[in-house]
C-alpha positions in Angstrom: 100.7 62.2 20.7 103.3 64.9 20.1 106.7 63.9 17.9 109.4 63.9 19.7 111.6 64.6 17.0 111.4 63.9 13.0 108.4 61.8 13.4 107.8 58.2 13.2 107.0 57.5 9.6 110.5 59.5 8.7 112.0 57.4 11.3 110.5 54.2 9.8 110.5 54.2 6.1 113.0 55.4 3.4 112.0 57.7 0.9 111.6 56.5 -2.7 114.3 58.6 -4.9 113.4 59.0 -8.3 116.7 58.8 -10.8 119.9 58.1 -9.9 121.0 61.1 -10.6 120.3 64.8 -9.8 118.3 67.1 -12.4 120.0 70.2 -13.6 118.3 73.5 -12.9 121.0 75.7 -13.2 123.2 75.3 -16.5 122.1 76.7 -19.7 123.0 75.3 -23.1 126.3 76.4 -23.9 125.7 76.4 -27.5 129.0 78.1 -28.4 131.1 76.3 -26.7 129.4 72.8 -28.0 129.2 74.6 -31.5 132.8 75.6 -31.4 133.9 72.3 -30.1 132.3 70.7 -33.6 132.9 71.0 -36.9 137.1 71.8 -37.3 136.9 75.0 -34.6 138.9 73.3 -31.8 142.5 73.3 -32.9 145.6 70.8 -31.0 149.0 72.3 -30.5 151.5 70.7 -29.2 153.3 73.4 -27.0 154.8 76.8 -27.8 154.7 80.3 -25.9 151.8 81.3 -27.7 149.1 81.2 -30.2 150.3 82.3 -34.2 148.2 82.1 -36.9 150.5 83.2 -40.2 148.2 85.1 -42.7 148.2 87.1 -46.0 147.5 90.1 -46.5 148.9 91.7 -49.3 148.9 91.5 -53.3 152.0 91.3 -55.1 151.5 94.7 -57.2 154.6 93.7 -59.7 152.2 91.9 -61.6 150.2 94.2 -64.3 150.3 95.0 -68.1 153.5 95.4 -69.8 154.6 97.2 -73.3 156.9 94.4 -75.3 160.1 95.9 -74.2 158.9 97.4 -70.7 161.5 96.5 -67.7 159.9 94.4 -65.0 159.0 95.6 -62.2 161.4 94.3 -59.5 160.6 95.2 -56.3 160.5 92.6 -52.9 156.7 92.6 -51.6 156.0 92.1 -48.2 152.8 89.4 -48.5 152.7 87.4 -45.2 152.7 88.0 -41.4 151.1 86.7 -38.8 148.4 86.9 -36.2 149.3 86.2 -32.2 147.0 85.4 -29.1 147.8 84.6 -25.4 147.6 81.7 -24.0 144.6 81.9 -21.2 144.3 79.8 -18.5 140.4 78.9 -17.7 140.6 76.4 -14.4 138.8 75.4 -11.6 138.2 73.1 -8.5 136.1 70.3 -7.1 136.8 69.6 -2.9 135.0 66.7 -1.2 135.6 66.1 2.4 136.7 62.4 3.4 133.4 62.5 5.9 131.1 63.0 3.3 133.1 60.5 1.0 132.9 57.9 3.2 129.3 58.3 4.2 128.4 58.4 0.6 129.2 54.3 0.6 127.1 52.3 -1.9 124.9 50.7 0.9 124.1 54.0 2.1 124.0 56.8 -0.9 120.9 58.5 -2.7 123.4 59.5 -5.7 127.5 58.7 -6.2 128.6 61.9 -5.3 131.9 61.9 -6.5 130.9 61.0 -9.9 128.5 63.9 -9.5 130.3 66.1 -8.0 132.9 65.1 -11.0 130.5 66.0 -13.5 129.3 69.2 -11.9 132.9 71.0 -12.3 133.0 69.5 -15.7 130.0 71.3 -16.2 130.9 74.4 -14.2 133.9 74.6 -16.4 132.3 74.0 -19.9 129.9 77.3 -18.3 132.7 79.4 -17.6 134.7 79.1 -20.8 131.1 79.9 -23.1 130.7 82.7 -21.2 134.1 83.8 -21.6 134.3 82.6 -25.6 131.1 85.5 -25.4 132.8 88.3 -23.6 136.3 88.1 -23.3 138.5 91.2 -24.0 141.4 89.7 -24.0 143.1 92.1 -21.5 144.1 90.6 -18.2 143.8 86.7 -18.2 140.2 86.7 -20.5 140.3 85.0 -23.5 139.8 86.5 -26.9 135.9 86.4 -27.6 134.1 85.9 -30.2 132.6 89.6 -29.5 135.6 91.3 -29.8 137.2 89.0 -32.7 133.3 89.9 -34.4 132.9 93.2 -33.3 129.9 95.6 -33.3 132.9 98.3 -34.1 135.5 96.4 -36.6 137.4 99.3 -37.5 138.6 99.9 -33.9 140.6 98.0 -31.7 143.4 95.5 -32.4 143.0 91.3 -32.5 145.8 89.1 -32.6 148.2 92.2 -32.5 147.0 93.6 -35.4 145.2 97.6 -35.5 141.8 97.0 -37.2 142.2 100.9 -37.3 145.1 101.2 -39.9 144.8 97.7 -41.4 141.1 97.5 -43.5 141.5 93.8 -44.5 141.5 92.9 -40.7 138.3 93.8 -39.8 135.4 91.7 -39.6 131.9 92.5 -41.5 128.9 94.6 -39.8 125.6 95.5 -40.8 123.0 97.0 -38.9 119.3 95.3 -38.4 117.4 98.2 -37.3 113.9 98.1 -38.3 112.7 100.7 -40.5 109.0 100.4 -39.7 108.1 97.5 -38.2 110.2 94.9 -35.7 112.8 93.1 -37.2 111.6 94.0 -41.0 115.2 94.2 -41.7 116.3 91.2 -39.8 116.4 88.6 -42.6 118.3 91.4 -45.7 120.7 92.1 -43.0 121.8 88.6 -42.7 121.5 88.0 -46.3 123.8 90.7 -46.5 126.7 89.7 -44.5 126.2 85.9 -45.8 127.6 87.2 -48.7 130.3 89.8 -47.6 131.7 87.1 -45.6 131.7 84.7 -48.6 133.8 84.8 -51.7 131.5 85.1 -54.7 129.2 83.8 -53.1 129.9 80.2 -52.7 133.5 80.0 -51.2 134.3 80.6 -47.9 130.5 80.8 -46.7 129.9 80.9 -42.8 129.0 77.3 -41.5 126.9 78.4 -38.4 124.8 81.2 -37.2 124.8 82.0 -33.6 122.1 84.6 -32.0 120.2 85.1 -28.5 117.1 83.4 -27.6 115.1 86.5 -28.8 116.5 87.4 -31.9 116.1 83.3 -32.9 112.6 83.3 -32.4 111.8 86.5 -34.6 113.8 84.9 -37.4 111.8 81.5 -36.8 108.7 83.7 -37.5 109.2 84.7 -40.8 109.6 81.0 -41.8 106.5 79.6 -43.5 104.9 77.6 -41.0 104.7 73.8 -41.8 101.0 73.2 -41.3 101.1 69.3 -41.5 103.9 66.9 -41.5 103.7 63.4 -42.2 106.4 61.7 -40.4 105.6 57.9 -41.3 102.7 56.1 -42.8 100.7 56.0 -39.1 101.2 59.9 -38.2 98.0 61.6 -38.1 97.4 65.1 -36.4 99.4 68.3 -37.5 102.9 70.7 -36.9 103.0 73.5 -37.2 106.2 74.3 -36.8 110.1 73.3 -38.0 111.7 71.5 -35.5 114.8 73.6 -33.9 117.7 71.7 -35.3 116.0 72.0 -38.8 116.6 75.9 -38.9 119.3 77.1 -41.3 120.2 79.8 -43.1 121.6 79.4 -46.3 122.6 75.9 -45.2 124.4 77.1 -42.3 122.6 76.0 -39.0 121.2 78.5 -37.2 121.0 78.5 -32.7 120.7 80.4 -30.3 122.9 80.9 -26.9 121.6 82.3 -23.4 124.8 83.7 -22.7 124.9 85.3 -26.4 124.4 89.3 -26.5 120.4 90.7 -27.1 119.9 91.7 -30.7 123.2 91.0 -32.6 123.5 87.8 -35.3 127.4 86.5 -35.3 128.1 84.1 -38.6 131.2 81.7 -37.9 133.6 79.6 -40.1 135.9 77.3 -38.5 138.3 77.4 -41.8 139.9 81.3 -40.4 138.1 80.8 -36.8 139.4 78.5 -33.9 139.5 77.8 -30.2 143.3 76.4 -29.8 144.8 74.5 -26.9 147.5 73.2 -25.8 147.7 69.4 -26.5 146.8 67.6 -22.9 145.0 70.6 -21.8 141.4 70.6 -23.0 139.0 69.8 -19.8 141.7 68.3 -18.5 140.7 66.9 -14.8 143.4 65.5 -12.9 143.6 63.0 -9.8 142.9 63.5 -6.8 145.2 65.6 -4.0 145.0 65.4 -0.3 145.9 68.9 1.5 147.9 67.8 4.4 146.4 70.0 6.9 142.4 69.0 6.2 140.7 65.8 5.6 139.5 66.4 2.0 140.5 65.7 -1.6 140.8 68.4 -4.2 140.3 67.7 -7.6 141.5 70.1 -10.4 140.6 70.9 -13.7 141.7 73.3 -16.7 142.1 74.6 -19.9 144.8 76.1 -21.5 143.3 77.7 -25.0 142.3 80.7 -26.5 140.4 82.1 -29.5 141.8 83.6 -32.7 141.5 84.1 -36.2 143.2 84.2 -39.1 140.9 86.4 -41.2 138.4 88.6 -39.9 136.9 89.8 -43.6 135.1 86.2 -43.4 133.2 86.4 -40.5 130.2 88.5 -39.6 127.4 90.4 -37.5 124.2 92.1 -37.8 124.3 94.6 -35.1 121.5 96.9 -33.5 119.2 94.1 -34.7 115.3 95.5 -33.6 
């Protein structure tokens, strides 16, 4: 007997949905922005023009040795100034029609779609500010990211208003981690290396996370001793031979890696000089509802009002040209 049209089982029986909500398949992790939003790098203004960070930058050279009757030096040193970023504007929209509102009643909906739909542009958002915290230039609207505030080429281009070409003590450190012989045999002394040129001695000032792509992460994770057995309680049997993802550090600093983070480069972070600001009220903020008055819909908006910045450079890091 031929179907007439979607068949009678379709026209008889419901399908069984699995979840009540859908699976993401599209969004990646977002590390930076997540790692960024932890740990004292977010930073609440309550309003202003603009972003300024005051910094210091110069020694006061009347201080040295003196003979017992020696005049003083006298002169007025310049020590302080300050750093200025734009304020960026990162925003966004979620439109349902009323039709598909009103068909998506409890009695008859698979998932809520508003609250999906919600949670999608929250989502969306969170996407296209980690990509932007990656790559922005800071010319036009982008934000200031953390590519150009680390740069590959730190004694070029200006951040915050300041020349990293005339001013040394603005630019961040760099290393190269080009291999000498075999892949990534220089991988591990390069970061070594600007660990500690970010530090102070050593111990002060000392980057808090390390951030990396996908590929670079995996050929530091290999030249960790593999754990060949861990016994996790009194019953565990069987072997690991691995450490578990969020147990890789380096030097104490946690160590991830972001899909939207550039191939072969290893940035070191410390929320103490570095800092995503916004304006109070304005961080994924997602306001109510508005109806258009010429369509049958609601629009929903959300937004950020933020940039990055830092306040000194000399503390934070990359290994560059990594291979």
């Amino acid at each position: 007997m031929p179907t007439v049209n979607i068949g009678q089982v379709a026209a008889t029986t419901w399908e069984s949905v699995i979840g009540t909500k859908p699976t993401d398949n599209i969004f990646n992790s977002r590390a930076l922005f997540y790692g960024l939003s932890k740990g004292g790098f977010k930073e609440e203004t309550s309003g202003g023009r603009l972003f300024e960070m005051p910094i210091e930058y110069a020694e006061n050279t009347n201080f040295r040795m003196y003979s017992e009757m020696e005049q003083l030096d006298t002169a007025r040193m310049d020590t302080f100034d300050a750093a200025r970023y734009e304020q960026r504007i990162c925003a966004g929209t979620i439109v349902l029609s009323d039709l598909e509102l009103i068909r998506n009643t409890p009695a008859g909906r698979k998932i809520d779609v508003l609250a999906e739909k919600l949670q999608n542009g929250k989502d969306s958002a969170i996407s296209a500010l980690n990509q932007q915290m990656w790559t922005g230039d800071g010319l036009g609207t982008n934000i200031d990211g953390v590519s150009k505030i680390i740069s590959t080429t730190p004694t070029t281009g200006s951040v915050g208003g300041i020349n990293r070409a005339t001013f040394t003590f603005w630019r961040n450190q760099q290393t190269s981690g080009a291999k000498t012989t075999s892949a990534y045999d220089n991988l591990v002394s390069a970061m070594k290396s600007i660990y500690n040129a970010c530090s102070l001695g050593g111990v002060e000032m000392t980057p808090t996370s390390v951030i990396t792509d996908r590929t670079t992460f995996g050929a530091y994770e290999a030249t960790l001793v593999d754990v060949l057995r861990i016994q996790r309680d009194a019953k565990a049997t069987g072997g690991d031979i691995g450490f578990l993802n969020e147990a890789i550090q380096f030097k104490g600093a946690k160590l991830y890696y972001d899909e939207d983070a550039p191939s072969a480069e290893v940035r070191f972070l410390n929320p103490k000089v570095l800092k995503f600001m916004y304006l109070a009220g304005a961080w994924l903020k997602m306001q109510p509802a508005v109806n258009p008055a010429n369509q049958l819909a609601e629009v929903h908006k959300c937004f950020t009002f933020g940039n990055m910045g830092t306040s000194a450079s000399r503390h934070l890091g990359v290994v560059s040209a990594i291979s």
